[in-house]
N, C-alpha and C positions, 0 to 999 in steps of 0.2 A: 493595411487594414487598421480599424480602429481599436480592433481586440488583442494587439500586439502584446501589451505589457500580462490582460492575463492568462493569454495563449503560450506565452513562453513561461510564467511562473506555476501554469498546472503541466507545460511540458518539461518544466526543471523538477517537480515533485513526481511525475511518472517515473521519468529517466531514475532521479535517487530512489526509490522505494522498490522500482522493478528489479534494478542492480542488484538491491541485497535483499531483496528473496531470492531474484533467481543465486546469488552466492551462497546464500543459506539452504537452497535445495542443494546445488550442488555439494555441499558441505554435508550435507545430509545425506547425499548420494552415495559420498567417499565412506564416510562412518558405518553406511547398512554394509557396505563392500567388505571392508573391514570387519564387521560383524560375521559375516559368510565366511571369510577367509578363518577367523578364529576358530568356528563351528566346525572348518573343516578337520582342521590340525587338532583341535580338542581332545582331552578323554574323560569321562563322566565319573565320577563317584560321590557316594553319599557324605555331605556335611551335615556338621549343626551350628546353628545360630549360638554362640558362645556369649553376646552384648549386644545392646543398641545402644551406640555410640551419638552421644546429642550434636546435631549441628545448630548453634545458636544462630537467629540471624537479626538485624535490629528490628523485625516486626515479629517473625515465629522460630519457632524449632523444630524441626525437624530431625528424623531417626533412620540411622543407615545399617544396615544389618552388620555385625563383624562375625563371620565363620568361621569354622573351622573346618579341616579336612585331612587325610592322611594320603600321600603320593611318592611312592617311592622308598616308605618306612620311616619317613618322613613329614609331621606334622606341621601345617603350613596355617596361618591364621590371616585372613586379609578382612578388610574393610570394602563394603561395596559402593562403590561410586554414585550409586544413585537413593537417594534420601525420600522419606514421607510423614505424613502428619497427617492420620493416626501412625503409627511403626506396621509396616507392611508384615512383618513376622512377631513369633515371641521366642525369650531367650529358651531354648531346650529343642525347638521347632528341627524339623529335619528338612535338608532341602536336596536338590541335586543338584552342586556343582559341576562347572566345567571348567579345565584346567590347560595350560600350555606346558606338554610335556617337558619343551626346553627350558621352561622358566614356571613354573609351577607357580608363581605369586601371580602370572598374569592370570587369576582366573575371574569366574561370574558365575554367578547362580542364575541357571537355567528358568530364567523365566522372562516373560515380557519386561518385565520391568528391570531384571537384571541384564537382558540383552538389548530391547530395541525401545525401550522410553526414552533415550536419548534421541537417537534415529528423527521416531516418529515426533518427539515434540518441534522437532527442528523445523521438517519438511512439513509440521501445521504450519508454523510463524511464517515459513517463506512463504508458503501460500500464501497466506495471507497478505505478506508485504506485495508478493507480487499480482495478486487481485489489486490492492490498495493502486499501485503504480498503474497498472493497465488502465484501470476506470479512469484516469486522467487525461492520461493518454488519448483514449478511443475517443472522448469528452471533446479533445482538441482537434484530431484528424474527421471528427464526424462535424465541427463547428467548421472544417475548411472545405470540405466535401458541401456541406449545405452551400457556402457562400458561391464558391467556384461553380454549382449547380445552378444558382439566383444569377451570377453574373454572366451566364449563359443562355438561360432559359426566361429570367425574374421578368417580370412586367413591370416593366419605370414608370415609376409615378412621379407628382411635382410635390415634397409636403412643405409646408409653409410654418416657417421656424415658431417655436411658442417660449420655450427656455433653455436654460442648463438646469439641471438640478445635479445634487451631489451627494454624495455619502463618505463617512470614514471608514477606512477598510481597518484600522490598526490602531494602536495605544499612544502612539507616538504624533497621531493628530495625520498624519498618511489620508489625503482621499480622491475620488474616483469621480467623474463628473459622466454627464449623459446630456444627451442633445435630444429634446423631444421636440416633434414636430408632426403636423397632423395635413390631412389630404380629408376634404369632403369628394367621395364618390357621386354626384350630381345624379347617376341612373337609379340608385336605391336612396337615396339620399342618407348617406350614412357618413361618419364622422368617423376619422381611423386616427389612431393616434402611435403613435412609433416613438422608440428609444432606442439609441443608438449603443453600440460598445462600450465600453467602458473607458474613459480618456486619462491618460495619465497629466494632465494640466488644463487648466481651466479655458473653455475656448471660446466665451464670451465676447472677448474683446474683436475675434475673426468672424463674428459673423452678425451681417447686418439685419436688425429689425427686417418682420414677415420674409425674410431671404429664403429662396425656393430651394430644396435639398432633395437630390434623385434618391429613392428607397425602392429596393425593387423586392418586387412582393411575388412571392408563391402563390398563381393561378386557383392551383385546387386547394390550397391551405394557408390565406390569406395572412392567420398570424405567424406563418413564418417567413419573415424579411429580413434585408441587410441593409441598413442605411449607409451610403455612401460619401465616407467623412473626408476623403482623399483630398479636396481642396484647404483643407486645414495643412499648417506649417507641422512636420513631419519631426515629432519629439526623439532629440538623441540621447541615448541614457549613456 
């Protein structure tokens, strides 16, 4: 097909974006698990916000609560992992810690954002990557589903070469050519004009002034066709 070079470059961008969302969900999967598992084993009692400890970063700052709590007769002081801008508490604020009996520093203040902001930002972003990846994807297998559809069904027509025309795809001076070519309908007397895939080299030199090129065109939906570039020398990358 003539749509080779950008049929495999939005099916290399599916493939990478799909990967790491769906890793990112998973990862996201592992973390809520883990989340549950500590919920289990946990035991509650009352802290307070003793600092907000600054995280600087080279655009903002950000504030992580540091508490305090008492387990075991035992005053324990930890930093929370997860930071905001404005300070999600203030210093004296009272909260409900949860604590790992075996290891009393693993704890978290009992709340969304001391338990599952993590979690949940995660399993947004993989979404997202993996919407991002899919829609290329579908983009590719629904451009080979039409064609394989047309090369079955299409109604062949003869167009009658007109140019190439071209575009740059890239910075580096990279570009794409097209094969336009046009078919008069003689029963409605109408003029159709068609462009071909997108070519990865110039194909000028292969094909002869008014040269007939089969496009086979969708019955009930005319402007969707596939021009049939097959008789061009077959680019090896």
């Amino acid at each position: 097909m003539s749509n080779k070079s950008n049929s495999k470059g939005l099916g290399i961008v599916g493939v990478v974006f799909s990967m790491i969302g769906f890793l990112m969900l998973m990862g996201a999967g592992l973390w809520a698990q883990k989340t549950f598992s500590f919920k289990e084993r946990a035991q509650a009692v009352e802290g307070e916000v003793v600092e907000m400890v600054a995280n600087r970063g080279s655009d903002s700052t950000t504030y992580a609560p540091k508490y305090s709590f008492i387990a075991d007769g035992q005053r324990y002081n930890v930093i929370s992992s997860t930071s905001s801008n404005p300070p999600a508490y203030s210093v004296g604020e009272k909260v409900q810690v949860l604590f790992d009996p075996a290891n009393p520093l693993d704890a978290r203040i009992d709340s969304f954002m001391g338990l599952w902001f993590g979690p949940t930002l995660i399993s947004v972003m993989g979404s997202i990557f993996l919407l991002v990846g899919v829609i290329p994807l579908f983009l590719v297998w629904r451009r080979r589903h039409n064609v394989e559809h047309l090369m079955r069904q299409g109604m062949p027509v003869m167009a009658e070469y007109q140019r190439v025309e071209s575009a740059e795809i890239d910075d580096n001076g990279k570009r794409e050519f097209f094969i336009i070519a046009r078919w008069h309908e003689r029963e409605s007397n109408q003029l159709h004009v068609y462009r071909s895939d997108a070519l990865g080299f110039d194909p000028t030199g292969f094909i002869s002034p008014k040269q007939l090129i089969t496009v086979l065109v969708n019955k009930q939906k005319p402007d969707v066709y596939f021009m049939d570039t097959s008789f061009l020398p077959q680019q090896r990358v």
